[in-house]
N, C-alpha and C positions, 0 to 999 in steps of 0.2 A: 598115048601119054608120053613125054617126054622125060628121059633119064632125070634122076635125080641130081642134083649136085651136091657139092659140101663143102662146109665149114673147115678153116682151115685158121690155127689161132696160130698168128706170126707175133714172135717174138721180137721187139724195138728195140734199140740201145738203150742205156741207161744214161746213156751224159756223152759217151763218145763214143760218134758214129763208125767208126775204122769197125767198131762191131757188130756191125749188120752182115749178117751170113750173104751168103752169094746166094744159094735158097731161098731167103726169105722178100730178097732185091726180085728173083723168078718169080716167088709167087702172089705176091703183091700184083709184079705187070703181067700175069696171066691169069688175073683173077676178074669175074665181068663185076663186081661191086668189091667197095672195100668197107666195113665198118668201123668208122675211128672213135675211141670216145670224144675226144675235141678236133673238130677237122682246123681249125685253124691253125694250131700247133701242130698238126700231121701233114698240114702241106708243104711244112719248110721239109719233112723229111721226103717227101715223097718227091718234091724239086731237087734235091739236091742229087736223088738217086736217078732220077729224069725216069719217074715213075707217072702214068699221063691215067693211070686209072678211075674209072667215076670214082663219088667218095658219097659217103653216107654217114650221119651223127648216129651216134649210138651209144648212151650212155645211162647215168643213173634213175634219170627223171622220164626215159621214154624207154627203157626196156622191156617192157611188157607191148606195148604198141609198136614199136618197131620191133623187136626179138618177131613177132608172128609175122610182121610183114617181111621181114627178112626168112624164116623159116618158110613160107608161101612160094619165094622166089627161090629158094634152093630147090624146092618139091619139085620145079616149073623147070629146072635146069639148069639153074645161074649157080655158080661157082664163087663164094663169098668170102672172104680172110678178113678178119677182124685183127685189131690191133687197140692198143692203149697208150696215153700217152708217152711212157719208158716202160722197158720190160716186159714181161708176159703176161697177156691178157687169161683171166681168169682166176686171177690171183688176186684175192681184196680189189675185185671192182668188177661191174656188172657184168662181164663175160661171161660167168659161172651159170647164170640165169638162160644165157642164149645154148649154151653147152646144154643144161637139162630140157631146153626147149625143142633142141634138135633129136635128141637121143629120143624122146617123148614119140615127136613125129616122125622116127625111123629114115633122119637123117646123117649122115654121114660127117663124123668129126676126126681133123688129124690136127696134131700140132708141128709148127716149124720151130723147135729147139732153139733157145737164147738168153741173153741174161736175165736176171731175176734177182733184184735186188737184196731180198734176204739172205737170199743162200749166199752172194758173195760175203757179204758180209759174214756172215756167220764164217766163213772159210779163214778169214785174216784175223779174227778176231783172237785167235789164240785160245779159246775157249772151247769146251769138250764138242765136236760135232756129230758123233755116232746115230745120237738121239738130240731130235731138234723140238722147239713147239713153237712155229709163229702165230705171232697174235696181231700182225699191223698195228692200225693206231687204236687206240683204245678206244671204249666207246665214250659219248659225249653224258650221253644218260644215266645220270646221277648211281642210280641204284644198279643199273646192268652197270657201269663199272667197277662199283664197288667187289659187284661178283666175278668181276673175271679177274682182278687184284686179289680176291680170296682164292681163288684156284692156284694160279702163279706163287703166290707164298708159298705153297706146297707141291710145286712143281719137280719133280728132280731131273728133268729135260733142261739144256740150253734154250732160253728161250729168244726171240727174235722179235723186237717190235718195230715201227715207228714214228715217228714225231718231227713237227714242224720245230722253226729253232724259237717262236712267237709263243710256245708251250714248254719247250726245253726245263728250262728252271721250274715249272710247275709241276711238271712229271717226275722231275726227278727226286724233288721230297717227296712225292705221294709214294714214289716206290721204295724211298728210304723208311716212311710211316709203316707200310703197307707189307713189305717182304723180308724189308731188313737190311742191310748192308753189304751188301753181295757183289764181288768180285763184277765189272761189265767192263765194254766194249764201246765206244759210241764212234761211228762210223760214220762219213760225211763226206759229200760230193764223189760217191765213188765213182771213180770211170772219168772223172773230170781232170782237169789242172790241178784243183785244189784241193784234191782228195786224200783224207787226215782220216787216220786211228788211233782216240786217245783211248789207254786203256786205263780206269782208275778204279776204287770199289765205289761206291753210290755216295759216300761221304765226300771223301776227296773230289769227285765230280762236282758236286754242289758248292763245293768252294774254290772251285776253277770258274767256275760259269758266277761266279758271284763281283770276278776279275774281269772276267771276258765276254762277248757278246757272243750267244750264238748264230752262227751262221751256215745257210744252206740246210738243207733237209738232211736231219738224221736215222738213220738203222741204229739201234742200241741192243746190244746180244747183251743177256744177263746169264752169270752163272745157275744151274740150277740148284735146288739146296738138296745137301748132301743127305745120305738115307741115316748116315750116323748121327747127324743133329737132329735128326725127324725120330730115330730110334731113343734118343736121350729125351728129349721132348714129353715120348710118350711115356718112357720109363719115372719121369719126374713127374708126369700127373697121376701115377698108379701108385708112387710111393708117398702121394697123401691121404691115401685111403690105410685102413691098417689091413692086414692080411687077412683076418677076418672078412672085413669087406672086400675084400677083392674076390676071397675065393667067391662067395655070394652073389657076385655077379654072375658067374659061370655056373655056381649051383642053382639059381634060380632060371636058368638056362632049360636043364635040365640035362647036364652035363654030369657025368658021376664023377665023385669027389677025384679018384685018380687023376683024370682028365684034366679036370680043373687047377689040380695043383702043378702038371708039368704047363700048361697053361699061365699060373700066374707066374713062377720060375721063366717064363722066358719074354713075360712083359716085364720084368723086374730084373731080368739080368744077372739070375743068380741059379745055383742048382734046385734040383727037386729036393734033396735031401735036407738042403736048408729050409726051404717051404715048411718040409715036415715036422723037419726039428723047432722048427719056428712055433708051428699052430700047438703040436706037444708042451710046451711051458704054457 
């Protein structure tokens, strides 16, 4: 039986080529197949690198049929690098599939390091980067969006989406409806000539774009929401209950009253002692 091969996820540029590693230039022309998601768009980069590689389609509609016949030919010895049309493959588009399909059949996966569209973004954006949450483009379906719009509301991550510029103005009141008015980023043609960071809160965006045409595909970094308006938040739905009710939730718990009462004292933002003095009149 012949050694196995492997899977090798090369990183593309994003808009301008000068950033294709000299690694990734190796392992493309030392690779016996290449996986593109669209080979038509992969061969202007593959020409210009005077890359003479076979090439292979591999994308959303055939991953599961191709992903095993490409997994077949790594078992058999062949040496594969997959790629995406910009950026890192495995990231919001079917690579991820080919990745668990390899690990599954104890095939061998590395990646060649390169841009990746989020994370630049997220870096210029001027917005907190420590903790990130990307979410790409939202989903289409009515009800899963709505759900991942309800998560984000509550997010206190920087978050990372994004969006065509033919959506632009639609997304951006659903995220003003939806999360609120939150400090963002929207980031466009990075890596290109025309590559723009306007940074505004969701309001003021929505009446720029009301001026202006969007153009070119956008990254949008949104602030995450802070723990102190989420702390405020909760402290004002617990001071519509009266103390009594409140403790009662925790006594019905089965919490002993002590408990309970430094408990409601620190949803409500005040001392124990007040608690007491309180439920005492």
């Amino acid at each position: 039986m012949s050694e196995s091969g492997k899977l090798s996820l090369v990183a593309t540029p994003i808009g301008n080529l000068e950033d294709m590693s000299m690694r990734a230039i190796r392992t493309l022309k030392e690779a016996d197949l290449i996986a593109a998601e669209d080979t038509r768009n992969s061969i202007k980069l593959l020409n210009h690198f005077d890359i003479k590689t076979e090439m292979t389609s591999y994308h959303e509609f055939n991953k599961i049929e191709k992903g095993q016949e490409l997994v077949r030919a790594m078992q058999n010895g062949k040496n594969v690098a997959l790629i995406t049309d910009a950026g890192t493959p495995g990231i919001s588009d079917p690579g991820e599939e080919l990745v668990r399909m390899c690990i599954s059949a104890g095939v061998s996966v590395t990646t060649i390091p390169g841009a990746a569209a989020f994370v630049n973004a997220a870096i210029i954006s001027g917005l907190p980067c420590r903790r990130l949450a990307f979410e790409a483009f939202l989903p289409k379906d009515k009800k899963e969006r709505e759900r991942v719009l309800l998560e984000m509301k509550d997010e206190t991550r920087t978050i990372i989406m994004y969006e065509a510029p033919h959506h632009l103005r639609k997304t951006l009141k659903e995220l003003l409806e939806k999360i609120g008015d939150r400090n963002i980023a929207l980031v466009r043609e990075l890596t290109k000539l025309h590559e723009e960071v306007l940074r505004f809160n969701i309001s003021e965006a929505i009446s720029y774009y009301e001026e202006n045409d969007p153009r070119g595909e956008y990254a949008i970094v949104i602030e995450g929401r802070s723990k102190e308006e989420m702390a405020k938040e909760a402290r004002a739905k617990w001071e519509e209950m009266s103390l009594e009710e409140h403790m009662e939730v925790y006594l019905s718990q089965g919490i002993d009253k002590k408990e309970a009462m430094k408990k409601v004292a620190k949803d409500r933002g005040v001392s124990k002692r007040d608690v007491y003095n309180a439920l005492l009149k």
